[in-house]
C-alpha positions in Angstrom: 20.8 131.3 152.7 18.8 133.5 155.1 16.9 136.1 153.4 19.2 139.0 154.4 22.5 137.1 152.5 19.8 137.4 150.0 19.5 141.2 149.7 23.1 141.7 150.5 24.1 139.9 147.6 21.7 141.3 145.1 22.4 144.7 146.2 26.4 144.2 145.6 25.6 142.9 142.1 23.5 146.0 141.6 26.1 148.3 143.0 28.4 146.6 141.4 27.3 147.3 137.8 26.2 150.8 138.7 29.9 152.1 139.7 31.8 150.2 137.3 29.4 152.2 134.8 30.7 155.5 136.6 33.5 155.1 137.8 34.8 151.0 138.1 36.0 149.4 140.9 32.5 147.0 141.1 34.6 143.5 141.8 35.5 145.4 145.1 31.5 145.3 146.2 30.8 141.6 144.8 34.1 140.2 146.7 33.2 142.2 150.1 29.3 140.8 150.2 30.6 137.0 149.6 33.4 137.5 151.8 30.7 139.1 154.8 28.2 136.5 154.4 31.4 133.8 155.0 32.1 132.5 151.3 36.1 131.5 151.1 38.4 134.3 149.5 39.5 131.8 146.7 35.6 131.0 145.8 34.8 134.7 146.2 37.1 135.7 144.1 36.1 133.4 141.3 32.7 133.7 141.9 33.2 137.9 141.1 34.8 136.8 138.1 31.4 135.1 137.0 29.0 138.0 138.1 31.4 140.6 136.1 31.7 139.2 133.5 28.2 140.3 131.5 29.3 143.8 132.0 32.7 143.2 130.4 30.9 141.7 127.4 28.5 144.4 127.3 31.5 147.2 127.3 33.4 145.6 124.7 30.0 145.5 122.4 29.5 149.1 123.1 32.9 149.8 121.4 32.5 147.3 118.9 32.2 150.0 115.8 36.0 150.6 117.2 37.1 147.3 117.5 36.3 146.5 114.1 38.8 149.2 112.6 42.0 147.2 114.4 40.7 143.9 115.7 43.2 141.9 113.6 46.5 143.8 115.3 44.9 143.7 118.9 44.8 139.3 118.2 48.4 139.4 119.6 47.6 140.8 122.6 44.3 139.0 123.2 46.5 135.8 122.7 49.3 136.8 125.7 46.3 137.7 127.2 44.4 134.6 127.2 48.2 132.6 128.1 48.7 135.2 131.1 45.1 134.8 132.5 45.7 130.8 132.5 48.8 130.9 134.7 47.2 133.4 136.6 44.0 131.3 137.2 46.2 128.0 137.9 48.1 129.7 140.5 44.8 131.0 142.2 43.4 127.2 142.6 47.3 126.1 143.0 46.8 127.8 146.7 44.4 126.8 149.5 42.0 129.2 151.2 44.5 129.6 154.4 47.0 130.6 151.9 45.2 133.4 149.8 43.7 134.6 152.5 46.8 135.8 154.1 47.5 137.7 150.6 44.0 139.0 150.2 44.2 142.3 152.6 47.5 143.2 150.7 46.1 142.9 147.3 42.9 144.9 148.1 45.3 147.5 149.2 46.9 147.3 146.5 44.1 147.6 144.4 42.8 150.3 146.3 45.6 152.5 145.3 45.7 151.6 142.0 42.3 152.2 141.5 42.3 156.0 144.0 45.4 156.7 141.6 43.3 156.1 138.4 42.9 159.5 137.4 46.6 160.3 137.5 46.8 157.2 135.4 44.6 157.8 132.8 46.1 157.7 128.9 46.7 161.2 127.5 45.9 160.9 123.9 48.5 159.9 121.4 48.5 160.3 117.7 48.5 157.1 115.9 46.9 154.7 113.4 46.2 151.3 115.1 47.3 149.8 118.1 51.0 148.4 117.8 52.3 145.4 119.5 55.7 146.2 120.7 58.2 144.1 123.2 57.2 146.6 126.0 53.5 146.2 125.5 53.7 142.7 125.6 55.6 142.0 128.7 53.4 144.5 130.1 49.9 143.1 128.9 51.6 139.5 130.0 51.7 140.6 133.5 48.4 142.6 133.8 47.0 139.3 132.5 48.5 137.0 135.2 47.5 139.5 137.9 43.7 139.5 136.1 43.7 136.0 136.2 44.9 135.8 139.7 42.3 138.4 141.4 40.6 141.1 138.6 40.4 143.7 141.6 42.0 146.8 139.9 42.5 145.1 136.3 40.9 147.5 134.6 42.9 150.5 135.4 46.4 148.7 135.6 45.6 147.6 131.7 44.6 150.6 130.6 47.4 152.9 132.6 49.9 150.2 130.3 48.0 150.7 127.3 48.8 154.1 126.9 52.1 153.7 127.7 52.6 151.3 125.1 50.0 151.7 122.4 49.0 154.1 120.0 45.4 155.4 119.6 43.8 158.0 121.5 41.6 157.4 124.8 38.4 155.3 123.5 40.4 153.4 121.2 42.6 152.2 124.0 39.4 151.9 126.6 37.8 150.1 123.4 41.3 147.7 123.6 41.2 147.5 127.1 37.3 145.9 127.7 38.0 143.8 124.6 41.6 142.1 126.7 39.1 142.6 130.0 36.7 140.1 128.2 39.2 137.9 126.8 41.0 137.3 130.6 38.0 137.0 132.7 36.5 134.1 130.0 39.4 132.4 130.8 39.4 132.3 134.3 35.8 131.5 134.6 36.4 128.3 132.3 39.5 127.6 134.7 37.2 128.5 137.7 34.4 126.3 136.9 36.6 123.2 135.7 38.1 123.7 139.3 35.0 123.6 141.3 35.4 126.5 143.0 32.4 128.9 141.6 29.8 129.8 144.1 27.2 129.7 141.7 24.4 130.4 143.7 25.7 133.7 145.0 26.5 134.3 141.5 22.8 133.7 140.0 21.4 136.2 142.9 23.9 138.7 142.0 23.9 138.6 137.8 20.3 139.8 138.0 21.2 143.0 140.4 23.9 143.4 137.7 21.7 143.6 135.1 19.5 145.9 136.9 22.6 148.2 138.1 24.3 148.4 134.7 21.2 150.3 133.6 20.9 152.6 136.6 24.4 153.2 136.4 23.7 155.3 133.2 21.1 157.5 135.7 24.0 157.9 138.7 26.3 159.0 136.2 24.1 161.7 135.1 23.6 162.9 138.9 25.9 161.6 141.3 29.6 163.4 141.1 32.0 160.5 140.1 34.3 161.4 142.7 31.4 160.3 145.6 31.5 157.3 143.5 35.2 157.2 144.0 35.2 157.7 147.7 32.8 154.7 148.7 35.1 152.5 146.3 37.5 153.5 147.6 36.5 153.4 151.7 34.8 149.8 150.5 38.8 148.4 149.1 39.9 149.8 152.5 37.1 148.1 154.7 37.7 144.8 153.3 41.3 145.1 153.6 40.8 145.6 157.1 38.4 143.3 157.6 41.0 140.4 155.8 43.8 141.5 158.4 41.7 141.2 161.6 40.5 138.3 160.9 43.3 136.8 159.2 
C-alpha cells in the first residue's frame, strides 16, 4: 500500500467520524477511499461496516441514561433487528463482486437522497411513555434491518424517519433507539463479514485510528462549520461515487 493509499484512507476515517458527528452520512467517505484505491464493492462495503462501527457504540453510550428508562420494550426490536441484519448480510456475500457492483451506483443514489431528504425526514416529537412495538414498526424496522445489513449507506436516517412514524417518544429518545438498533445491525454484519472472509482489515486498522481522531474533532466542526456545508460535500461525495460506479461499471 503506497504511502498515499495510506493518507487517503486515514483521512476518510477521520472525515468520516467528523460528519457523522455533524451531520451523518460518514459510510459514504470510508466506501469512496476503498473503492478509489481499488478494494472490491462487496469488501468495501464490509470493511465500512468495521471502521463505523466504534462510533455507533460510542452514540448509543452517549444516550445510555435514556436507554436505561425503556431498554426492556426496545429488546423486540433489537431482536428483528439482529434477524433482518443476518439476511441482509447473507445476501451481500450470497452475490459476487460483478454482481453488486452493478447495484452499487443505484444504491448510493439512493442513499444520497435519502440522506439530502433527511431534514424533511426528521421525527416531530410525539407525546408518549416508552417506545411501543406495533405491527407497523416491526415490518418497518425488519426492512431497514435487511437493507443495514446489506449496505449501512443511509441506515441511519431511513431508521430513524420509521421510528417516528411508528414509535412514541420524542426526538432523543427515538435518536437514543435508533444508535442503540444502529449498533445492534452493524455487530451482526461484522460477525457475518468476518466469518465470510471478506473484511479488508488492513484498510480498516489505518482508518479506525482517523476515526477516533475525527469523532473528537467532529465536536469542534460542529461548533463552526454550518451543517448544511457538511451536507453539501456528503451529499456531492454520494453523487461522485455514484458516478464513478456507473462509468466504470
Amino acid at each position: 500500500m503506497s504511502p498515499f493509499e495510506v493518507v487517503l484512507l486515514f483521512s476518510a476515517g477521520f472525515l468520516s467520524s467528523a460528519v457523522n458527528a455533524v451531520a451523518g452520512g460518514g459510510t459514504f467517505l470510508t466506501f469512496g477511499a476503498m473503492s478509489l484505491i481499488g478494494i472490491p464493492p462487496i469488501s468495501a462495503n464490509a470493511t465500512s461496516s468495521v471502521t463505523q462501527f466504534p462510533g455507533y457504540v460510542t452514540s448509543t453510550l452517549a444516550y445510555w441514561s435514556d436507554i436505561k428508562t425503556f431498554w426492556r420494550s426496545a429488546l423486540w426490536l433489537a431482536a428483528i433487528s439482529a434477524v433482518g441484519a443476518v439476511i441482509g448480510s447473507l445476501i451481500l456475500l450470497a452475490l459476487d463482486n460483478p454482481s453488486f457492483r452493478v447495484m452499487v451506483p443505484w444504491l448510493l443514489l439512493g442513499a444520497t437522497t435519502l440522506f439530502a431528504a433527511g431534514p424533511w425526514l426528521k421525527p416531530k416529537p410525539r407525546e408518549g411513555g416508552e417506545p411501543v412495538s406495533s405491527a407497523t414498526g416491526t415490518i418497518a424496522q425488519f426492512v431497514t434491518s435487511i437493507y443495514g445489513g446489506f449496505f449501512g449507506a443511509g441506515m441511519g436516517v431511513m431508521m430513524l424517519a420509521s421510528l417516528g412514524l411508528t414509535q412514541a417518544g420524542d426526538y432523543h429518545r427515538l435518536n437514543a433507539l435508533k444508535n442503540l438498533l444502529a449498533t445492534v445491525i452493524a455487530a451482526i454484519a461484522i460477525v457475518i463479514f468476518v466469518g465470510g472472509g471478506v473484511v479488508a482489515w488492513l484498510p480498516a486498522m489505518i482508518m479506525i485510528p482517523g476515526g477516533a481522531m475525527g469523532g473528537y474533532a467532529g465536536v469542534w466542526i460542529a461548533k463552526r462549520v454550518p451543517q448544511i456545508a457538511v451536507r453539501i460535500f456528503v451529499i456531492a461525495t454520494g453523487i461522485f461515487l455514484a458516478i464513478y460506479y456507473f462509468w466504470t461499471a
